[in-house]
C-alpha positions as CSV (number, residue, x, y, z in Angstrom):
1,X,84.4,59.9,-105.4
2,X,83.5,63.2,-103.2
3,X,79.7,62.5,-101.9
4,X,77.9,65.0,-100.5
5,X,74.4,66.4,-99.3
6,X,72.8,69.9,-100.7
7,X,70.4,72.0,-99.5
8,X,68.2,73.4,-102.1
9,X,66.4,76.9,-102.2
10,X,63.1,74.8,-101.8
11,X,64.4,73.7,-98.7
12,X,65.2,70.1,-99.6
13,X,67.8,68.2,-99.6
14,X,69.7,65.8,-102.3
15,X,72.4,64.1,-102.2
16,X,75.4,64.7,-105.0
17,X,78.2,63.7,-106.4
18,X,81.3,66.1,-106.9
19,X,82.7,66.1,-110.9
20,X,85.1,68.7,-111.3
21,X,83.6,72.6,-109.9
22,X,80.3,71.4,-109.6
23,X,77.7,68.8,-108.1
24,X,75.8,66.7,-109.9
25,X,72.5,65.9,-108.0
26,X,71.5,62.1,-107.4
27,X,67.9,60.8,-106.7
28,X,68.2,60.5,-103.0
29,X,67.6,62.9,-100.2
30,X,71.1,62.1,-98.3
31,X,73.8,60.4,-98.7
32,X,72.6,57.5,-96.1
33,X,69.5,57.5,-98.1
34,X,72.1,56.9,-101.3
35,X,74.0,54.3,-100.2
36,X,70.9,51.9,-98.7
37,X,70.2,51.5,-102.4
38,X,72.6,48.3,-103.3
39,X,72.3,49.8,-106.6
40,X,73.4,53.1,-106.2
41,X,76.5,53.4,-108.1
42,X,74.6,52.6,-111.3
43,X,72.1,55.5,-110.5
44,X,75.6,58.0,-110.1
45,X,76.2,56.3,-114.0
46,X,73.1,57.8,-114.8
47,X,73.1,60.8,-113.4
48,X,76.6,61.8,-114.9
49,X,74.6,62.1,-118.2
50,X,71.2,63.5,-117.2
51,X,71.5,64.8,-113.7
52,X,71.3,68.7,-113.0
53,X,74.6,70.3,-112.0
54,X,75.3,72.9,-109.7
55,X,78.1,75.0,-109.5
56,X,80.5,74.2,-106.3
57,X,80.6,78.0,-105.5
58,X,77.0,78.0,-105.8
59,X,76.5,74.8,-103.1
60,X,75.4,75.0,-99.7
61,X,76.7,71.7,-98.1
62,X,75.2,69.8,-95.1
63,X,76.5,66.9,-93.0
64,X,76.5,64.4,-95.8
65,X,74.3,61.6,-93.5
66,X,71.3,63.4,-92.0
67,X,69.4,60.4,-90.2
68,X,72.5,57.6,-89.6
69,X,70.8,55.0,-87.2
70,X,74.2,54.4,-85.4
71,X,76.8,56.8,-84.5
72,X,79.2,54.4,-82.4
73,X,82.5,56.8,-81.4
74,X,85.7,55.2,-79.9
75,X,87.8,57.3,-77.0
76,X,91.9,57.4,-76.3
77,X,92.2,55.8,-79.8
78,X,95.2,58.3,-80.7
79,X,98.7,58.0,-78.5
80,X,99.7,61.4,-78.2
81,X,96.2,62.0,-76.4
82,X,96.7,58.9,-74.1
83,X,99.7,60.0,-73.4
84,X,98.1,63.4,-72.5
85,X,95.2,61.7,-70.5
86,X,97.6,60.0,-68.9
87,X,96.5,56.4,-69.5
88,X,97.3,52.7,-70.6
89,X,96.9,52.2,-74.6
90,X,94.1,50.2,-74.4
91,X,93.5,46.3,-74.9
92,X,89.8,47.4,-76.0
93,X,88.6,50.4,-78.0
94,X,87.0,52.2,-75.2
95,X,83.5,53.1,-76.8
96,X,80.4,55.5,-76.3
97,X,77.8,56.4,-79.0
98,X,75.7,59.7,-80.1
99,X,72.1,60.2,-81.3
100,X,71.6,61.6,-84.6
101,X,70.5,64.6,-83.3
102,X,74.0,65.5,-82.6
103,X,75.0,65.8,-85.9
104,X,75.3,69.7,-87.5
105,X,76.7,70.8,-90.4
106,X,80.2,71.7,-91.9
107,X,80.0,75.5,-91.1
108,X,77.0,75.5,-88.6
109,X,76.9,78.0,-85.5
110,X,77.3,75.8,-82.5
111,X,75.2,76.3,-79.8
112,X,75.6,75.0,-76.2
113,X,73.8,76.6,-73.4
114,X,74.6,75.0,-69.7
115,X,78.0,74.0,-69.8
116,X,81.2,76.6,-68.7
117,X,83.9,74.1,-70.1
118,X,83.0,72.8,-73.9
119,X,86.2,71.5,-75.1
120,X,87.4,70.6,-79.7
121,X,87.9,67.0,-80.0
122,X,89.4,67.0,-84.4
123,X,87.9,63.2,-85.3
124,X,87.5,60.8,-88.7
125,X,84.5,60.2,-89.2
126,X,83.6,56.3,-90.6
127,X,80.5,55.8,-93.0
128,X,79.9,52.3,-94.1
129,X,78.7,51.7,-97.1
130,X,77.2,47.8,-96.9
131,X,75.9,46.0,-94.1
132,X,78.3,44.3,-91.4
133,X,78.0,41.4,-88.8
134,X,80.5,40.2,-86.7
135,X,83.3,40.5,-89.5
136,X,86.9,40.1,-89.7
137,X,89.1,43.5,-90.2
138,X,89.4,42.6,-94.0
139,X,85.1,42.3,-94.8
140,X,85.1,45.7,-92.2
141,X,87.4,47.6,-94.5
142,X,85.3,46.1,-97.4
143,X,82.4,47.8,-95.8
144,X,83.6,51.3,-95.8
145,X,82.0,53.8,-97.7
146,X,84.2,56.2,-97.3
147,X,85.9,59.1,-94.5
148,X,84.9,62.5,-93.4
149,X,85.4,65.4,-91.3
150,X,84.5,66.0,-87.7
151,X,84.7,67.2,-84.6
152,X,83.3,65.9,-81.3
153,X,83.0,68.8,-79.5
154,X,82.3,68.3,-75.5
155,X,80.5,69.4,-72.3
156,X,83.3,68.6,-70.1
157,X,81.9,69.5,-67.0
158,X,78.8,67.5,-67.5
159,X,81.0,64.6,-68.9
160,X,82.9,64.4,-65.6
161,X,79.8,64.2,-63.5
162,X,80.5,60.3,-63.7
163,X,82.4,57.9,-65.0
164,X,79.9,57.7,-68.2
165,X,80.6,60.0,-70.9
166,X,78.1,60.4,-72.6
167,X,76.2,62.7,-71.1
168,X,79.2,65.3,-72.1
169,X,78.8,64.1,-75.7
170,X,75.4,63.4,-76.8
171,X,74.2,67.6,-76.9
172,X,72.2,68.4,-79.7
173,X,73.7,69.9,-82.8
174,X,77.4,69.8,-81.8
175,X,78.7,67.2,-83.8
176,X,80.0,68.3,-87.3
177,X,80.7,66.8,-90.1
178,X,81.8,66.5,-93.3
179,X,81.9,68.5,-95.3
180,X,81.7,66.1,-97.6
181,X,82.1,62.1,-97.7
182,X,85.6,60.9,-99.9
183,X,85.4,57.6,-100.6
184,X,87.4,54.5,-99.6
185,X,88.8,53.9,-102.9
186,X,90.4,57.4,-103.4
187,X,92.0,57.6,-99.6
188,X,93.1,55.4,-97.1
189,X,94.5,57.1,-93.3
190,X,96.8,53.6,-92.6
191,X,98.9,55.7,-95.4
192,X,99.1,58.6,-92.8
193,X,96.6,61.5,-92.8
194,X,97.1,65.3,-91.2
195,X,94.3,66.0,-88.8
196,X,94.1,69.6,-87.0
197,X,91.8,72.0,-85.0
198,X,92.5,75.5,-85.1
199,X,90.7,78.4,-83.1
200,X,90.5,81.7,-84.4
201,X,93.5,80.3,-86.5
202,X,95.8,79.2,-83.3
203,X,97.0,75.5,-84.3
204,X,95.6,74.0,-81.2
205,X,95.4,69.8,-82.4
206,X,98.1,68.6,-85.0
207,X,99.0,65.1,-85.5
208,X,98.3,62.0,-87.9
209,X,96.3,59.3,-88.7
210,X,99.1,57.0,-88.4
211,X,98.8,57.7,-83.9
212,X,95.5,56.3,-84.3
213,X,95.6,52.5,-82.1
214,X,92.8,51.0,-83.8
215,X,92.5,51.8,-87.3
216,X,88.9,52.1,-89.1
217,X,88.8,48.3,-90.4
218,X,89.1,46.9,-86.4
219,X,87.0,49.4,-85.2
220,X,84.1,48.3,-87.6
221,X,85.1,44.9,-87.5
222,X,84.9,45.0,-83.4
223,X,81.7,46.8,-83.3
224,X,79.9,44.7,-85.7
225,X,80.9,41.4,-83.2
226,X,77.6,42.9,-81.0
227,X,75.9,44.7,-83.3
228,X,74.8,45.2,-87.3
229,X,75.9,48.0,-88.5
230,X,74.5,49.1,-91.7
231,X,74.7,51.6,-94.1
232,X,74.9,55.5,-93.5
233,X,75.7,54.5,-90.1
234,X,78.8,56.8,-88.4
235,X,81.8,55.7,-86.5
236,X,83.9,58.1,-84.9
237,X,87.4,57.2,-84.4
238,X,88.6,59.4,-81.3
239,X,91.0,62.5,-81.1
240,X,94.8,63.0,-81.1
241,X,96.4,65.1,-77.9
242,X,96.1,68.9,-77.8
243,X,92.5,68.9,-76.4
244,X,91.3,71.9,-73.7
245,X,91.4,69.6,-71.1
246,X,95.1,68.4,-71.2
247,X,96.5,71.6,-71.3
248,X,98.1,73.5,-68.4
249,X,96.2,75.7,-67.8
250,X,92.9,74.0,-69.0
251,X,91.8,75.6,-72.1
252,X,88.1,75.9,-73.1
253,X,86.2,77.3,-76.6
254,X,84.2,80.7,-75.6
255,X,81.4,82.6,-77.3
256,X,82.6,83.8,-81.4
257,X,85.5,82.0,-81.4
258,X,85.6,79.7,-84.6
259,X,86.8,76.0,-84.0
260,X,88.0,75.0,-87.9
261,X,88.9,71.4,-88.3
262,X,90.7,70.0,-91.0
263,X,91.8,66.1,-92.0
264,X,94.5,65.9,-95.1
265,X,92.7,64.7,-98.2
266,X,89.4,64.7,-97.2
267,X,88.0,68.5,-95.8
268,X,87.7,71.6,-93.4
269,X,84.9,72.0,-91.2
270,X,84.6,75.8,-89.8
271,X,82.1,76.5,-87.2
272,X,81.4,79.8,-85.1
273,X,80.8,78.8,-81.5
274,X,77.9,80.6,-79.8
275,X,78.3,79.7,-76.0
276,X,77.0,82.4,-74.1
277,X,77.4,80.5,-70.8
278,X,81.4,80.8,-71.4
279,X,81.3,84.5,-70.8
280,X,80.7,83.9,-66.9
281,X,83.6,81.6,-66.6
């Protein structure tokens, strides 16, 4: 199943479900709102028969989970980019999280204001679709909703102001995704996924979901060892090499240019950077 979240011209939002060129609308306002309903898959039975559709052309698509209460993202999780960084593959995933807030949509503008050196990170996005506590990798893949797009785009000069990330990675509407939600049970990145990041159509990230160290399933599983994680909640599952920052010369995203993302299988995410403090760099 493709899951998604329209907006509507009365400016609300519903979650849908994709059949064919067009979305059927479910009775939920998001997909995280969806998916906390145990029931929900009988509600899509329904809704095949009697929901309204709306033709794909015709759809205006947001990030599919609007309020997730955890976005838990894991670092140096690809090779190539460890390689790049110049690291040890890790023991540990190395992990940082997000607010919600940082979430935007599949072809927002994205705004930063403050930082000279914002920098694409091409990511899988996690959504799991149960609750999960302290589970082995086999009830942690059982848990997954499903995959998206995303990118975790970064303030790199704030980020390296100490050792603690976050800071570089928790700005306010910088984090899309989607641009829609593909279920678990239709595609699976241990069988080897494409993920890329183009700007203004240069090939700037290219690699596969098989570099990834810790797939999905030990990622949940290791998170959910110190804390629940329930459903609609997001886990980002780190960037392959070709990032601004290991590049020689350093590379960074300036005002207009447009960062798309794209993961085989699952969807392209194109966004139009507005970054008016790049101009002075």
């Amino acid at each position: 199943m493709h899951l998604g979240t329209l907006s509507l011209p009365n400016k609300q939002t519903r979650a849908a479900l994709r059949e064919g060129d067009s979305w059927i609308l479910l009775d939920a306002a998001d997909v995280g709102a969806l998916v906390a309903n145990p029931d929900w898959r009988n509600g899509i039975d329904v809704a095949r028969t009697t929901g309204q559709r709306i033709a794909e052309d015709k759809a205006t698509m947001l990030t599919p989970v609007q309020h997730p209460a955890k976005i838990v993202c894991c670092g140096l999780n690809y090779h190539d980019h460890i390689i790049e960084a110049k690291r040890e593959i890790p023991i540990f995933p190395t992990l940082f999280a997000k607010f919600a807030d940082t979430l935007t949509d599949p072809d927002a503008d994205i705004t930063i204001t403050g930082s000279h050196k914002v920098d694409w990170e091409a990511e899988l996005a996690v959504i799991v679709g149960s609750p999960v506590q302290r589970a082995t990798p086999a009830e942690a893949a059982n848990a997954i909703l499903g995959y998206a797009t995303s990118n975790d785009v970064s303030a790199r000069d704030w980020q390296s102001r100490t050792l603690q990330w976050f800071q570089g990675k928790a700005w306010d509407n910088t984090t899309p995704l989607g641009p829609f939600i593909v279920t678990a049970d239709e595609i699976s990145p241990k069988d080897g996924l494409e993920i890329r990041a183009d700007i203004n159509g240069e090939v700037v990230q290219l690699s596969n979901t098989r570099e990834l160290v810790f797939d999905s399933a030990t990622l949940i599983s290791y998170v959910s060892q110190f804390t629940i994680l329930r459903p609609g909640d997001i886990v980002l599952t780190g960037t392959p090499g070709g990032v601004g920052l290991g590049r020689n010369p350093q590379r960074w995203l300036h005002d207009g240019e447009v960062l798309t993302t794209h993961i085989e299988g699952i969807g392209t995410l194109r966004n139009r950077m507005r970054l008016p403090s790049s101009e002075s760099v």
